[in-house]
C-alpha positions as CSV (number, residue, x, y, z in Angstrom):
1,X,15.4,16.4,-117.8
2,X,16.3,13.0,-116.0
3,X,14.5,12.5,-112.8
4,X,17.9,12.5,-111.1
5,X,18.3,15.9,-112.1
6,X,15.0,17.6,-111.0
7,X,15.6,15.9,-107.7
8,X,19.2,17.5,-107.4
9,X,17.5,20.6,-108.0
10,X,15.3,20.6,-104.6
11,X,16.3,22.9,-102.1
12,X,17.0,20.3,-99.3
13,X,20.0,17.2,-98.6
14,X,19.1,14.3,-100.1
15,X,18.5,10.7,-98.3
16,X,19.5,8.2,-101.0
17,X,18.7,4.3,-99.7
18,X,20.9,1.5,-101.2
19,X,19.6,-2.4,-100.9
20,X,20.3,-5.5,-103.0
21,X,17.4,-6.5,-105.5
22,X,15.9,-10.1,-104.2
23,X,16.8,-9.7,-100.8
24,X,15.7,-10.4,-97.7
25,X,13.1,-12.6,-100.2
26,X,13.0,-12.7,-103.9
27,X,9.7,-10.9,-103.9
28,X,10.5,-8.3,-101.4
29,X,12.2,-5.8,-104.1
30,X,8.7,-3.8,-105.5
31,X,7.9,-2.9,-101.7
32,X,11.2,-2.3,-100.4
33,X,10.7,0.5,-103.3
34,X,7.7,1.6,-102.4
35,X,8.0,1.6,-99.1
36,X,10.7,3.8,-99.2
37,X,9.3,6.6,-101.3
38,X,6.8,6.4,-98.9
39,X,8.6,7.0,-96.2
40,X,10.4,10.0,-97.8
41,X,13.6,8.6,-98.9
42,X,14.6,10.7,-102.4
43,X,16.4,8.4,-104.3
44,X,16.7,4.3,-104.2
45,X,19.8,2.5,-105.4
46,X,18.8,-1.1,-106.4
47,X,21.7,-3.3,-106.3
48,X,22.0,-5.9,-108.4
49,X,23.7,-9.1,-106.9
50,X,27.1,-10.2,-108.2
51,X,28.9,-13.3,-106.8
52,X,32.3,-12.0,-106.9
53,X,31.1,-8.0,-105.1
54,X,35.0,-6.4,-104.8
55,X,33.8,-3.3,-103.5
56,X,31.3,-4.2,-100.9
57,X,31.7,-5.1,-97.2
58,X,30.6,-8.0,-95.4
59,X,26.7,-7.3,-95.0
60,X,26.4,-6.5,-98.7
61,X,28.3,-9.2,-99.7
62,X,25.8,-11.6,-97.6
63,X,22.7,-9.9,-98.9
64,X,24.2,-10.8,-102.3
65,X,24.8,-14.3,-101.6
66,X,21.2,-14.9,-100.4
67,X,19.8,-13.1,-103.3
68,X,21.5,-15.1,-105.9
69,X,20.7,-18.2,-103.9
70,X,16.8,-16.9,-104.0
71,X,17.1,-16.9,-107.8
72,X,17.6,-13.0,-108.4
73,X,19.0,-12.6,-111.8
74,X,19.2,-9.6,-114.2
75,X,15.9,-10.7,-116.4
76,X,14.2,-11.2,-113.0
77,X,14.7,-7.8,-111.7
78,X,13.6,-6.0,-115.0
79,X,10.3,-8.7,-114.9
80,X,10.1,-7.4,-110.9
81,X,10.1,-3.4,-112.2
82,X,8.3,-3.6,-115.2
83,X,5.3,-2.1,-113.3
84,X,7.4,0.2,-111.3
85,X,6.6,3.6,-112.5
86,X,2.8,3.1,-111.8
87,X,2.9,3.6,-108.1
88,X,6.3,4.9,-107.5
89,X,8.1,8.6,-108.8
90,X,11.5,9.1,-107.3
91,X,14.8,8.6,-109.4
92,X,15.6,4.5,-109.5
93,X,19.3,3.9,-109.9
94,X,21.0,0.4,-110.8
95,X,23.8,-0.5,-108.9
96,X,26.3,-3.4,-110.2
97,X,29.0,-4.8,-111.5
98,X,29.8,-4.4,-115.0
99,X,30.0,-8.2,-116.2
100,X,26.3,-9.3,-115.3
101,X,25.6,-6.0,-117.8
102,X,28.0,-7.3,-120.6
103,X,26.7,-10.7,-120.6
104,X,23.0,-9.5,-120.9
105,X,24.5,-7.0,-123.7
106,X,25.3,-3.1,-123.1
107,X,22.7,-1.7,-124.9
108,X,19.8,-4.6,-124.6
109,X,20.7,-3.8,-120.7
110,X,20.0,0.2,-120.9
111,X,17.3,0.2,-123.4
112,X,15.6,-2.4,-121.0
113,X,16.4,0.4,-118.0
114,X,15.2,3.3,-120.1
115,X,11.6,1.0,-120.7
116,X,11.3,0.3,-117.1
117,X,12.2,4.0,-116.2
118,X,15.8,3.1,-114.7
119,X,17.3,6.7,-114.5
120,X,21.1,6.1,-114.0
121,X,23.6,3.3,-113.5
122,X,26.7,2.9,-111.0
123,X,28.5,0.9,-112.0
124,X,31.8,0.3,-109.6
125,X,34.0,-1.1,-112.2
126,X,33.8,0.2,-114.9
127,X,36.4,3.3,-116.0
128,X,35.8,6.0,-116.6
129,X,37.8,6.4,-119.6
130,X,36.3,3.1,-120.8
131,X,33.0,4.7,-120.3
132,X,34.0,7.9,-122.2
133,X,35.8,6.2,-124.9
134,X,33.2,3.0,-125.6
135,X,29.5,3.5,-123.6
136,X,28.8,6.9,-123.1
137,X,27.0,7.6,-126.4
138,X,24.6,4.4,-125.5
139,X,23.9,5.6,-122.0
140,X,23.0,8.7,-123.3
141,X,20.6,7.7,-126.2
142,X,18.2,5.8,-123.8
143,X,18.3,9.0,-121.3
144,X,20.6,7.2,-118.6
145,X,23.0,8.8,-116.3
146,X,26.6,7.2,-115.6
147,X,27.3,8.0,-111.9
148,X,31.0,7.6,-110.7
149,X,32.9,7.0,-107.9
150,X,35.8,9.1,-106.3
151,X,38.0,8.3,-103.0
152,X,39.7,10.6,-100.9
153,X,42.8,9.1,-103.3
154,X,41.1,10.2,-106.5
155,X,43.4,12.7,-108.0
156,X,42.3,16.3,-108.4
157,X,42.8,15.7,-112.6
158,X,40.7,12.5,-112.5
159,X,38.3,14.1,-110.6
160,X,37.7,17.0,-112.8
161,X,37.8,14.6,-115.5
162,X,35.0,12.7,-114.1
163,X,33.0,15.8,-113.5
164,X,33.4,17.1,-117.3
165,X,31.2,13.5,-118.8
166,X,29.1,13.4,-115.6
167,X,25.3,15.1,-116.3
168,X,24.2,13.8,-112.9
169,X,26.2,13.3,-109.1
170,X,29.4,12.4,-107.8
171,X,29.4,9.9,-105.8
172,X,31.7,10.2,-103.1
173,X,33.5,7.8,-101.2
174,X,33.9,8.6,-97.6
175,X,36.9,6.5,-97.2
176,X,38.9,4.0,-99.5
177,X,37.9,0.9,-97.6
178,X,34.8,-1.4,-98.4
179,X,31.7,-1.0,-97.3
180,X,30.0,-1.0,-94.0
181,X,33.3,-0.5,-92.2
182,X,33.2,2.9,-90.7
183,X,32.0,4.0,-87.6
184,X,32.0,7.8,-87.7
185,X,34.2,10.2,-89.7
186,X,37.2,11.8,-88.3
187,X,39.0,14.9,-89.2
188,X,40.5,13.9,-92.1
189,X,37.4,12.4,-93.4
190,X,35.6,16.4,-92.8
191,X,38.6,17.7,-95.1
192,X,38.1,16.0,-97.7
193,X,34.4,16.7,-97.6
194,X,35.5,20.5,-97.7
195,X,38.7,20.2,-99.9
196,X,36.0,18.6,-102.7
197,X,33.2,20.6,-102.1
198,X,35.9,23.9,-102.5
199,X,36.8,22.9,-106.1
200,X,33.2,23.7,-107.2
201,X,32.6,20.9,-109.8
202,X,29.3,20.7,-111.9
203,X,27.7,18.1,-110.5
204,X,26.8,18.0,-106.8
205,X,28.1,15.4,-105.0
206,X,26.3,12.5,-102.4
207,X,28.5,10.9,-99.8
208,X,28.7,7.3,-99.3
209,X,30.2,4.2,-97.5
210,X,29.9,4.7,-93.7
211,X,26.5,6.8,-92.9
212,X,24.4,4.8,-90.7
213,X,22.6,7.6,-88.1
214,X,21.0,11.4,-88.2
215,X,24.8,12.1,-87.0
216,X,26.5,10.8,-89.3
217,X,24.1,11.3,-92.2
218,X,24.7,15.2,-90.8
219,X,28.6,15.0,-91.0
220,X,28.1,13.9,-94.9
221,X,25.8,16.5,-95.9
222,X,27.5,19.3,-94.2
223,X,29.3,19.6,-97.9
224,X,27.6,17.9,-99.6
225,X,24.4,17.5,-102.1
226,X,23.2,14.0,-100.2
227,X,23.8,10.8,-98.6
228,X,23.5,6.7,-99.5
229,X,22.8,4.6,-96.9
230,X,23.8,1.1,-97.7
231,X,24.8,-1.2,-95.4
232,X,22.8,0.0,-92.2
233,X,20.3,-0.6,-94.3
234,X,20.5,-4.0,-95.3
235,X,21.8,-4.9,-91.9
236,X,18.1,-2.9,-90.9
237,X,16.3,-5.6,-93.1
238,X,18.1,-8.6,-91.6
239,X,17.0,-7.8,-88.4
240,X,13.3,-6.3,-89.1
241,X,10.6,-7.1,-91.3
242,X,10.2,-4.9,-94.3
243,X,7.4,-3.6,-92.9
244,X,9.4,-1.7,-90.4
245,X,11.4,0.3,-92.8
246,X,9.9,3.8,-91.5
247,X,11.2,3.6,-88.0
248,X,14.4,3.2,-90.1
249,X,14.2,6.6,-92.0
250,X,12.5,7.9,-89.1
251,X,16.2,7.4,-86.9
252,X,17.9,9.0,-90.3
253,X,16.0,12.3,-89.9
């Protein structure tokens, strides 16, 4: 069983922590990591920079920037976590954007993650009928799991679509705008929560975009498996040295 999986299992809501790989510094990635497991967080997101980041707000996009400009590349990150798994257990996701992965090659990209011990990839745009159609099969032969994204505009068909090829989470969009750009959840936010959590799917799902406190980390997981912190994060690490990172988690919960 995937690591992702035993953790879903746990009897408790899940703190997911997203950053960007190579940032603040180049070298800071291994004990960003470790530092988080440490301080309890249960799963780490590791974004990997892309110039051209559609999906993310404004502090993600900067993080990005600087990282590429410290010379974070794809081969640079797998040298960075080649050692990972001898000091550090939790579930490691990947976080990009599809076209770094096709120019270092589908499957030299996952059977690289599946050495490293990469346990699942999001991966914003790329379909999911692309995914079923052309990549699932790869994903699945070096023991990765595809996580995909829904909005509260995600139809009820493609939702239930996404849940029948997904062996891991839903990830959950709080809101259809980028991220980093909320500042609480209203009502209609909550009804969503329920209205998806009510169609009993599969796979659990983890709320993201917008969760930056205890509250509203509490607001997401009221139906839900979990919650990704992203851009409080990052904005965390601007402003701190990494070796503050547990009075970070310590705010979360």
């Amino acid at each position: 069983m995937n690591r992702i999986q035993h953790k879903l299992q746990e009897n408790k809501k899940l703190l997911s922590i997203y950053f960007t790989a190579g940032y603040p510094n180049l070298d800071d990635t291994v004990t960003i990591i470790q530092d988080l497991e440490k301080n309890g967080v249960d799963m780490i997101e590791i974004g990997l920079p892309f110039s051209d980041p559609l999906a993310d707000g404004p502090i993600i996009q900067d993080s990005s920037t600087k990282a590429l400009k410290n010379g974070m590349t794809t081969a640079v990150l797998f040298n960075q976590l080649k050692d990972i798994r001898k000091t550090v257990s939790i579930p490691l996701i990947i976080m990009g954007y599809f076209n770094p992965i096709l120019q270092y090659g589908v499957e030299a990209f996952c059977k690289k993650c599946q050495e490293i011990g990469i346990d699942g990839l999001i991966i914003p745009d790329l379909p999911v009928d692309v995914y079923h159609d052309d990549y699932k099969e790869t994903f699945e032969t070096y023991g990765l799991l595809n996580i995909f994204l829904i909005t509260p505009q995600t139809s009820n068909e493609r939702i239930r679509f996404i849940d029948s090829v997904s062996n891991g989470f839903i990830y959950m969009v709080s809101s259809a705008s980028v991220t980093g750009s909320q500042s609480g959840f209203g009502d209609d936010q909550k009804q969503y929560f329920k209205r998806i959590c009510d169609m009993d799917l599969k796979n659990p799902q983890i709320v993201g975009f917008g969760i930056k406190d205890s509250t509203t980390f509490n607001q997401a997981t009221e139906y839900s498996k979990g919650a990704i912190i992203g851009s409080a994060f990052i904005k965390f690490l601007s402003n701190n040295s990494v070796e503050n990172i547990h009075s970070f988690i310590k705010s979360i919960r």
